[in-house]
HTML snippet that shows the backbone in 3Dmol.js (N, CA, C, O; Angstrom):
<script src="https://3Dmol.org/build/3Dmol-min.js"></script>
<div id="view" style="width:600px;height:400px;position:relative"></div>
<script>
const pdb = `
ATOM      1  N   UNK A   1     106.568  98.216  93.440  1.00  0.00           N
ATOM      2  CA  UNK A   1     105.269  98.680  93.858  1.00  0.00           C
ATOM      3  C   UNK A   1     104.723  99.618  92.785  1.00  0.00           C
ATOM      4  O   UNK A   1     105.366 100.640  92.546  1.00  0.00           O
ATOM      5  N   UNK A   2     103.505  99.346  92.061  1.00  0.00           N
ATOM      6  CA  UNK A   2     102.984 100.649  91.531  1.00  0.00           C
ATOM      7  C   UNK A   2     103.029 101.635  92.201  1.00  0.00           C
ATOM      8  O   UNK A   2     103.387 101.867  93.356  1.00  0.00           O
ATOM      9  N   UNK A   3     102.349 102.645  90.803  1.00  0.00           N
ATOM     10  CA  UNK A   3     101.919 103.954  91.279  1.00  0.00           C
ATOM     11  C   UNK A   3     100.745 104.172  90.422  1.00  0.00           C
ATOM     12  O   UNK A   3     100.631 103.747  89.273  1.00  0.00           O
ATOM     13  N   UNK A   4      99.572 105.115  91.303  1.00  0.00           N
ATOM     14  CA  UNK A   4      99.227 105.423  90.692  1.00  0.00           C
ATOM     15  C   UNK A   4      98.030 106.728  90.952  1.00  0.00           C
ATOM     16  O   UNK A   4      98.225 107.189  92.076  1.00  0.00           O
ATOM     17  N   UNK A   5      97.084 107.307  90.376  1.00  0.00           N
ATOM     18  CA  UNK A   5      96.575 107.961  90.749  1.00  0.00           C
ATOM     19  C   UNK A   5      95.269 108.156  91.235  1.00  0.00           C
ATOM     20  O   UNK A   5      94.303 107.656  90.659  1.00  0.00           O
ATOM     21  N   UNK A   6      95.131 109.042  92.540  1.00  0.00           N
ATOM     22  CA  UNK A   6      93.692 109.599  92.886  1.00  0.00           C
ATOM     23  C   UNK A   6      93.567 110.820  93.000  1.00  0.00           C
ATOM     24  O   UNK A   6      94.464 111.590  92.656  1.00  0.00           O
ATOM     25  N   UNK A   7      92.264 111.273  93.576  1.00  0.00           N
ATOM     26  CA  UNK A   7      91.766 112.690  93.376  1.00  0.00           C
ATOM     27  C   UNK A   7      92.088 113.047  94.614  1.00  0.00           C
ATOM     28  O   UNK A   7      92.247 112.086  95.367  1.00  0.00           O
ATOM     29  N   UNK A   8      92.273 114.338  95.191  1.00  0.00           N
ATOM     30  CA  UNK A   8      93.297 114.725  95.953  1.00  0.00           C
ATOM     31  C   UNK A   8      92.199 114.243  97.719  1.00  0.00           C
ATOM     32  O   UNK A   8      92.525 113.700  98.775  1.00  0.00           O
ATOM     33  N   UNK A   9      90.867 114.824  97.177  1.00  0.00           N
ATOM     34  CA  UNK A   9      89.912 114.684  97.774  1.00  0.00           C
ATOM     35  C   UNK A   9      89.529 112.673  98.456  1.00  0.00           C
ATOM     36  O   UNK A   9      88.657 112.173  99.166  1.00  0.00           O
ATOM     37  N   UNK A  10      90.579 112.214  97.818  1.00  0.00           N
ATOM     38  CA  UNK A  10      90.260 111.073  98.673  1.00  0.00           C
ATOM     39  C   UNK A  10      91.621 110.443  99.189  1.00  0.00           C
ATOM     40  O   UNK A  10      91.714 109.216  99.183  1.00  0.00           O
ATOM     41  N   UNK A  11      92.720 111.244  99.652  1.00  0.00           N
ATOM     42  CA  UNK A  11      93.966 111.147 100.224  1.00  0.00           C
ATOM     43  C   UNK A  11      93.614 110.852 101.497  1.00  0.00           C
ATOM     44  O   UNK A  11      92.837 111.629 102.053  1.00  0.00           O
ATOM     45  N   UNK A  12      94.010 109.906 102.084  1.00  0.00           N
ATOM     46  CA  UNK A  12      94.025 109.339 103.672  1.00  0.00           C
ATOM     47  C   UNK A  12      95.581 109.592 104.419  1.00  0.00           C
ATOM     48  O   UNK A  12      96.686 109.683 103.884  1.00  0.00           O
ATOM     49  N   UNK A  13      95.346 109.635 105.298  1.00  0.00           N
ATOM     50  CA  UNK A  13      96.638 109.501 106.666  1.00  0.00           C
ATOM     51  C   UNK A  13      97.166 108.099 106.175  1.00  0.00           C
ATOM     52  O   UNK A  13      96.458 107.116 105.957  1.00  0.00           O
ATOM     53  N   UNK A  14      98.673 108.189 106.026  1.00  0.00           N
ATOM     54  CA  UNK A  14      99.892 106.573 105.964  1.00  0.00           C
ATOM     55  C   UNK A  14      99.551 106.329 104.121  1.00  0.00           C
ATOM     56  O   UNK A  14      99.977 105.321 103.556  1.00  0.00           O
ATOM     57  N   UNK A  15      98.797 107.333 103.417  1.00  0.00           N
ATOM     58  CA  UNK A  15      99.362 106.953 101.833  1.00  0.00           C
ATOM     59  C   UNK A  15     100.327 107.754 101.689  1.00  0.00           C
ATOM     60  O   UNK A  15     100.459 108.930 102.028  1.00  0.00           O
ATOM     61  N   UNK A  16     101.427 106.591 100.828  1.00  0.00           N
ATOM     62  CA  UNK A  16     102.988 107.822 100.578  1.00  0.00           C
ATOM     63  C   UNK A  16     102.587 108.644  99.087  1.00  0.00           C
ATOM     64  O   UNK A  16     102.212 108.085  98.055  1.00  0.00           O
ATOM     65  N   UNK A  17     102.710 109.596  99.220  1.00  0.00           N
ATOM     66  CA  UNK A  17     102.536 110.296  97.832  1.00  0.00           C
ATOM     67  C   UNK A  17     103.847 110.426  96.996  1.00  0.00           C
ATOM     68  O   UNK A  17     104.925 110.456  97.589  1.00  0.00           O
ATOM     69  N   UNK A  18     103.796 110.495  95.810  1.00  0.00           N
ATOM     70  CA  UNK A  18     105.433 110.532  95.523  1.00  0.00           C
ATOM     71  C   UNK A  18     105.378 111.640  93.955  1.00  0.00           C
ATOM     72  O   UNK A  18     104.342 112.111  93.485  1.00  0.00           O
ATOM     73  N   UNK A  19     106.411 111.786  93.545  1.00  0.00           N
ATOM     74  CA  UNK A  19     106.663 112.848  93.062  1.00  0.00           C
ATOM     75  C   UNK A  19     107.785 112.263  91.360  1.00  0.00           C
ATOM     76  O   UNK A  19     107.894 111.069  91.080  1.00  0.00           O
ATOM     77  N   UNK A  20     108.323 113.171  90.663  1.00  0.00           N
ATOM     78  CA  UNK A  20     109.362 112.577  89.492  1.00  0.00           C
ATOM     79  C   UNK A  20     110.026 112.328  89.961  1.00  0.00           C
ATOM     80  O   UNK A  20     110.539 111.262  89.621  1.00  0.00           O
ATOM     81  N   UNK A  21     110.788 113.266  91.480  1.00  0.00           N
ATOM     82  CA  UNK A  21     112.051 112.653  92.275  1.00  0.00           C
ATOM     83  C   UNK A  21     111.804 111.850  93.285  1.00  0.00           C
ATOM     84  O   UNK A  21     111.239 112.266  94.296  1.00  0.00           O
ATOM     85  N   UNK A  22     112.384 109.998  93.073  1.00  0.00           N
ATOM     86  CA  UNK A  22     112.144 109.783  93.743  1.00  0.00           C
ATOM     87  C   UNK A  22     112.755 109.515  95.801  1.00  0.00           C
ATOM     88  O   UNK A  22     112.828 108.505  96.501  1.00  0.00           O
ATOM     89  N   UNK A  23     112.967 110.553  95.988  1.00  0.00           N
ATOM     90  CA  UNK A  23     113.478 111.192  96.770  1.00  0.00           C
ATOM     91  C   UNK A  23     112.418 112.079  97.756  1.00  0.00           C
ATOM     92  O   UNK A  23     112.420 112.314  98.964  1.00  0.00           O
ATOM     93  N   UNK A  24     111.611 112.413  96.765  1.00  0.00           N
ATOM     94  CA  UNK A  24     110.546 113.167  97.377  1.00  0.00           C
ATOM     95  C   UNK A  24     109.007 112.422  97.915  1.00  0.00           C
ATOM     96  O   UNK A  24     107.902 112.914  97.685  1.00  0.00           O
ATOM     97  N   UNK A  25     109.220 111.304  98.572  1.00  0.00           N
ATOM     98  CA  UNK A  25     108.364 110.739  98.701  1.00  0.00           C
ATOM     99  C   UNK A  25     107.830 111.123 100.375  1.00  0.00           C
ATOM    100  O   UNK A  25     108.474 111.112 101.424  1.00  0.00           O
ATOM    101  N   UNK A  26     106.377 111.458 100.098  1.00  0.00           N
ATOM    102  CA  UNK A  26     105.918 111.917 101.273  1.00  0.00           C
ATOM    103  C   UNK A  26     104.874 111.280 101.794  1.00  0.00           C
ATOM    104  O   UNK A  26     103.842 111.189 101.129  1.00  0.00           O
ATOM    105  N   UNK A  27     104.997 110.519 103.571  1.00  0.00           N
ATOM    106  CA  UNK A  27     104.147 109.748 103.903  1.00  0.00           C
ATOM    107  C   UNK A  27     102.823 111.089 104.609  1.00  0.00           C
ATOM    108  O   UNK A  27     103.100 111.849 105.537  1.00  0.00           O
ATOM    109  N   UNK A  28     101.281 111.065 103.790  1.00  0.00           N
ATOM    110  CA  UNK A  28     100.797 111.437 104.550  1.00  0.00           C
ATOM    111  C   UNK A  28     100.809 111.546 106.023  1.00  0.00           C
ATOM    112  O   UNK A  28     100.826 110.426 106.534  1.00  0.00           O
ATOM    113  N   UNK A  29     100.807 112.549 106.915  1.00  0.00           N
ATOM    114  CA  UNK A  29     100.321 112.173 108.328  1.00  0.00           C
ATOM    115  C   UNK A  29      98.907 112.969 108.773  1.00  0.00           C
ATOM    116  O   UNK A  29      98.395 112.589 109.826  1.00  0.00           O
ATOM    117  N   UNK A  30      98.234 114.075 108.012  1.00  0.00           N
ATOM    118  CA  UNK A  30      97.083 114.661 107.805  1.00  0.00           C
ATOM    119  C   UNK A  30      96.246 114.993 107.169  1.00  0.00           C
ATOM    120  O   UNK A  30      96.639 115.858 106.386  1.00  0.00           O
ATOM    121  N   UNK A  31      94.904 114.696 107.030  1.00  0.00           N
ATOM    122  CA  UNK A  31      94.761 115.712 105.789  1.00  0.00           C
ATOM    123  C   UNK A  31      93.336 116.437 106.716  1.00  0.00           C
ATOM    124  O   UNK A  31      92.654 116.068 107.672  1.00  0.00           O
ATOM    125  N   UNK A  32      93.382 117.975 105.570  1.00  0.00           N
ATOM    126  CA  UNK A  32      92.832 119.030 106.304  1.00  0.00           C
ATOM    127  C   UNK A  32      91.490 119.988 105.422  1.00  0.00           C
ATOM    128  O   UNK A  32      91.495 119.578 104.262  1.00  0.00           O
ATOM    129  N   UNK A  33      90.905 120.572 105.518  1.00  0.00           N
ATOM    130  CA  UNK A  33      89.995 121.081 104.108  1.00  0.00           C
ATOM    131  C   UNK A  33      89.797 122.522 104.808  1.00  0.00           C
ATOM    132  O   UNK A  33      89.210 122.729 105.870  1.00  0.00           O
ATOM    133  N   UNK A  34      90.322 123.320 104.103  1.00  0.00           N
ATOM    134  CA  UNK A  34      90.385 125.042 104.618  1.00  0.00           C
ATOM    135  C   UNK A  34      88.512 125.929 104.092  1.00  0.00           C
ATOM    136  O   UNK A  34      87.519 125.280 103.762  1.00  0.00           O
ATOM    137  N   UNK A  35      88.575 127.126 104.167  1.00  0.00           N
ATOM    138  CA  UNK A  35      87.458 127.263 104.249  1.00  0.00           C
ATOM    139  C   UNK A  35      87.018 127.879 102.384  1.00  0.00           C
ATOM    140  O   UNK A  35      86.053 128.461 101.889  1.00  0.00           O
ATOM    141  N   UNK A  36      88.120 127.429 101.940  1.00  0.00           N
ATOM    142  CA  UNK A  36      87.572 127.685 100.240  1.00  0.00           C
ATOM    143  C   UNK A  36      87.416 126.569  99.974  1.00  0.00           C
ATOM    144  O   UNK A  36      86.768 126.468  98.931  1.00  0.00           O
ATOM    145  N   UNK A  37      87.727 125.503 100.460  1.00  0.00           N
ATOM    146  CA  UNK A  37      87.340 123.715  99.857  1.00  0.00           C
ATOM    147  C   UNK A  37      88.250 123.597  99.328  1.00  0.00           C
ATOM    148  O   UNK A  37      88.135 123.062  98.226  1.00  0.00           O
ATOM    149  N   UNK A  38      89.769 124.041  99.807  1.00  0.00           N
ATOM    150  CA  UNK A  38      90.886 122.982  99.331  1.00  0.00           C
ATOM    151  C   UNK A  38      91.506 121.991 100.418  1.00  0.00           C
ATOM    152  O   UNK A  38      91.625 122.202 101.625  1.00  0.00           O
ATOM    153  N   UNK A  39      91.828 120.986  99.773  1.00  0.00           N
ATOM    154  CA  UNK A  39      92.530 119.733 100.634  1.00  0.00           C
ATOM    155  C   UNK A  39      93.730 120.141 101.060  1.00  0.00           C
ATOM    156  O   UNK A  39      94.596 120.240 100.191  1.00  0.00           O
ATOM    157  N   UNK A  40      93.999 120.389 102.094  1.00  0.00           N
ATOM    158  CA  UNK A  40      95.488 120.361 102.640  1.00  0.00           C
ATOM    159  C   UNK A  40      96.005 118.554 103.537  1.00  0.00           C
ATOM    160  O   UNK A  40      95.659 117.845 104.482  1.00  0.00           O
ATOM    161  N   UNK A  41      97.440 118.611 101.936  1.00  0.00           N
ATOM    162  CA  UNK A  41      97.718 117.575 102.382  1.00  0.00           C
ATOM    163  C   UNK A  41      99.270 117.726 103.589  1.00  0.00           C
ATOM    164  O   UNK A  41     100.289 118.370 103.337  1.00  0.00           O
ATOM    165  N   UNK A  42      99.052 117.096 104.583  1.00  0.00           N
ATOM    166  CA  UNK A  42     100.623 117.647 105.674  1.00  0.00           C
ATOM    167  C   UNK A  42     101.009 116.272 105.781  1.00  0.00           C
ATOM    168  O   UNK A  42     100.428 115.187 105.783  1.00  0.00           O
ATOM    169  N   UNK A  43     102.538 116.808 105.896  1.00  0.00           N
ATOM    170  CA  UNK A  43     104.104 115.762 106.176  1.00  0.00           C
ATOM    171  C   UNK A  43     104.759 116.007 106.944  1.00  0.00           C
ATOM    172  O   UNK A  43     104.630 117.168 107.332  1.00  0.00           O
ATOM    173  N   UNK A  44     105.795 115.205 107.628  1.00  0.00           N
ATOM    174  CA  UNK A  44     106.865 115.632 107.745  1.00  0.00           C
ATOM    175  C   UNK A  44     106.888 116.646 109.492  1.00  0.00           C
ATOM    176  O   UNK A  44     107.591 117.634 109.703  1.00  0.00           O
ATOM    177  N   UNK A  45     105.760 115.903 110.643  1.00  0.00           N
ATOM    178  CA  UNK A  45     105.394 116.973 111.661  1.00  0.00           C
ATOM    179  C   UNK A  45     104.723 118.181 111.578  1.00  0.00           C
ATOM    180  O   UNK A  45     104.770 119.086 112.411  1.00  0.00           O
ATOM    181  N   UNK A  46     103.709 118.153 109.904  1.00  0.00           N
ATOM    182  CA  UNK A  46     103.554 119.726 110.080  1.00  0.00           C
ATOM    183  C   UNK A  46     104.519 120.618 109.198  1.00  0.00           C
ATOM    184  O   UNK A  46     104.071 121.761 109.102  1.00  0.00           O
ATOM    185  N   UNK A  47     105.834 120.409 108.460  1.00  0.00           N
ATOM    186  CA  UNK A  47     106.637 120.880 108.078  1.00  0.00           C
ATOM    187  C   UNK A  47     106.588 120.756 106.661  1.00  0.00           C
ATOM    188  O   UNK A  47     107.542 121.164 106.000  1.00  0.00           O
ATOM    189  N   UNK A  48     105.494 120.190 106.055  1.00  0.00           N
ATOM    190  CA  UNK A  48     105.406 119.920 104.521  1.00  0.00           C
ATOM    191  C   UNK A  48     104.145 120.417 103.665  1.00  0.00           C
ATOM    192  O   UNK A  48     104.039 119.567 102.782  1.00  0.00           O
ATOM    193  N   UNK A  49     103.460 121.068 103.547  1.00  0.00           N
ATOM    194  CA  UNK A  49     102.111 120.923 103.575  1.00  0.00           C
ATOM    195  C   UNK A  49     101.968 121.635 102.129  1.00  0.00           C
ATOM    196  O   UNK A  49     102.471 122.650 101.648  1.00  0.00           O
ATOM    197  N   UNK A  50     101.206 120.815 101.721  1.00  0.00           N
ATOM    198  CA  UNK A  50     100.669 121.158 100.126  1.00  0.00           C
ATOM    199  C   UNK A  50      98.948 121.259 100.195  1.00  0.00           C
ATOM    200  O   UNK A  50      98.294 120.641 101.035  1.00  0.00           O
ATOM    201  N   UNK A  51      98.258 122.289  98.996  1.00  0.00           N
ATOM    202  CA  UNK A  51      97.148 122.556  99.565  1.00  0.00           C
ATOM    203  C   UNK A  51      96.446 122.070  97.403  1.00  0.00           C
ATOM    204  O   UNK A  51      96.961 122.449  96.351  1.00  0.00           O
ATOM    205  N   UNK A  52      95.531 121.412  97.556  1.00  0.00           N
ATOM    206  CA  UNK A  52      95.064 121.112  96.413  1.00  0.00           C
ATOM    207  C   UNK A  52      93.871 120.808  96.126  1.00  0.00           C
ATOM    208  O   UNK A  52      93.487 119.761  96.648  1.00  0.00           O
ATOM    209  N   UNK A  53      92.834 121.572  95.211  1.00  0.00           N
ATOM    210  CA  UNK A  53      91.423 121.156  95.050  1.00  0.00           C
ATOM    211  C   UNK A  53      91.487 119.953  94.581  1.00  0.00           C
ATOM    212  O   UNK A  53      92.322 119.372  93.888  1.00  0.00           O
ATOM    213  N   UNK A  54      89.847 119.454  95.350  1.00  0.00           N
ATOM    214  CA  UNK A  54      89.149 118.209  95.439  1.00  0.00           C
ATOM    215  C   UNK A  54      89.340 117.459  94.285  1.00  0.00           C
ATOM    216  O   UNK A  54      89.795 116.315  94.278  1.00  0.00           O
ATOM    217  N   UNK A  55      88.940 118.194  93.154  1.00  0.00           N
ATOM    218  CA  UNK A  55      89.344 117.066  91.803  1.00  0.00           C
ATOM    219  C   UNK A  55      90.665 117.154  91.147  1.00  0.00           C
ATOM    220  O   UNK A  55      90.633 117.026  89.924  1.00  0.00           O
ATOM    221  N   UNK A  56      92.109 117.393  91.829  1.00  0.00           N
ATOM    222  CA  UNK A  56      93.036 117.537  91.244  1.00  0.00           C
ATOM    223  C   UNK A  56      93.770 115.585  91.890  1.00  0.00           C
ATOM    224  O   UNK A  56      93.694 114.796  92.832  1.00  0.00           O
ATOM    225  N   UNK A  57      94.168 115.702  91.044  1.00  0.00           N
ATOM    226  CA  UNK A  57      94.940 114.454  91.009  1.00  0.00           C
ATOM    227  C   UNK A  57      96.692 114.689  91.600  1.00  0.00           C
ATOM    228  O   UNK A  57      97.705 115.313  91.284  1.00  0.00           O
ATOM    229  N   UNK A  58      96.056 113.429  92.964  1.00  0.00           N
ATOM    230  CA  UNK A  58      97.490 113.268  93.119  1.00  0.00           C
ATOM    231  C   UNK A  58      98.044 111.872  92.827  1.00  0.00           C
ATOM    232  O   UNK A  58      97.159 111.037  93.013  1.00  0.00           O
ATOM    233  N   UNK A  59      99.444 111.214  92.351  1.00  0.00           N
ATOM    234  CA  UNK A  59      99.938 109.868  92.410  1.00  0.00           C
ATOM    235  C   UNK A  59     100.392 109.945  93.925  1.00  0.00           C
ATOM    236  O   UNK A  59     100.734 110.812  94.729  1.00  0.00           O
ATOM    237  N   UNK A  60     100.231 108.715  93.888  1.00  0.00           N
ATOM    238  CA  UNK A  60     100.338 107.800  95.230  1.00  0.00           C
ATOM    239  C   UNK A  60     101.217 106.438  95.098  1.00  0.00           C
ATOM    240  O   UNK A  60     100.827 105.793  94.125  1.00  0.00           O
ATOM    241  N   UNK A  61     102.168 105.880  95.713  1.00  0.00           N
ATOM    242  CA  UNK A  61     102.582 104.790  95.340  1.00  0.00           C
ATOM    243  C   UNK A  61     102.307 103.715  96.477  1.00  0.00           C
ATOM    244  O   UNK A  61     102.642 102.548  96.273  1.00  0.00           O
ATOM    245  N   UNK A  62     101.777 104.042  97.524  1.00  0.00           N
ATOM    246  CA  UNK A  62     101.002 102.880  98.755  1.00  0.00           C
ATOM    247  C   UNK A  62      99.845 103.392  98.821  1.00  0.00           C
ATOM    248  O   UNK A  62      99.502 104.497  98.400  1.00  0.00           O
ATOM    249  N   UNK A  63      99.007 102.345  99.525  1.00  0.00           N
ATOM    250  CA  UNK A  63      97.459 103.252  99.476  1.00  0.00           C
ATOM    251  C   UNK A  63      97.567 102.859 101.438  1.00  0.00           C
ATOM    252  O   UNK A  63      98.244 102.046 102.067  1.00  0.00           O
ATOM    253  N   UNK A  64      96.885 103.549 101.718  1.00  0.00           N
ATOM    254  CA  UNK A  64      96.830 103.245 103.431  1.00  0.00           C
ATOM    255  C   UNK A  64      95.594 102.153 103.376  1.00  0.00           C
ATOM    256  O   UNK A  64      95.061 102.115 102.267  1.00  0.00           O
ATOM    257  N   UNK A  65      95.194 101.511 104.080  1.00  0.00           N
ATOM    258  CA  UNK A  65      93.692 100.629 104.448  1.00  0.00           C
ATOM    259  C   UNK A  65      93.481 100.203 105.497  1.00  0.00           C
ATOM    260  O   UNK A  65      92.432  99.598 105.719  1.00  0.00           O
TER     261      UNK A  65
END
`;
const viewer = $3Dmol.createViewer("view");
viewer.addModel(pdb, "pdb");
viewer.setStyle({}, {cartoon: {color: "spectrum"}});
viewer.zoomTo();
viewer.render();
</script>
């Protein structure tokens, strides 16, 4: 399966994001936008959550549709 990249700002619920380890692969289950305009992306029940402006790039190796 590729990988490859988007802007953090267009991350959907069920894309796996993945990382150098691949071990660390995280299936979206939320995404959230706080009140400075960063994307919070959550995993894992709530237990994972990474927070990243709109034009930062994340890789992805499934896309959800």
């Amino acid at each position: 399966m590729s990988k490859f990249y988007i802007r953090a700002r267009e991350a959907r619920e069920n894309d796996v994001l993945c990382f150098g380890n691949p071990k660390r692969e995280i299936r979206v289950e939320r995404v959230s936008h706080n009140s400075s305009g960063r994307i919070g992306i959550h995993a894992n029940s709530d237990t994972w959550t990474a927070y990243f402006n709109p034009n930062d790039r994340v890789r992805i190796k499934a896309r959800a549709y």
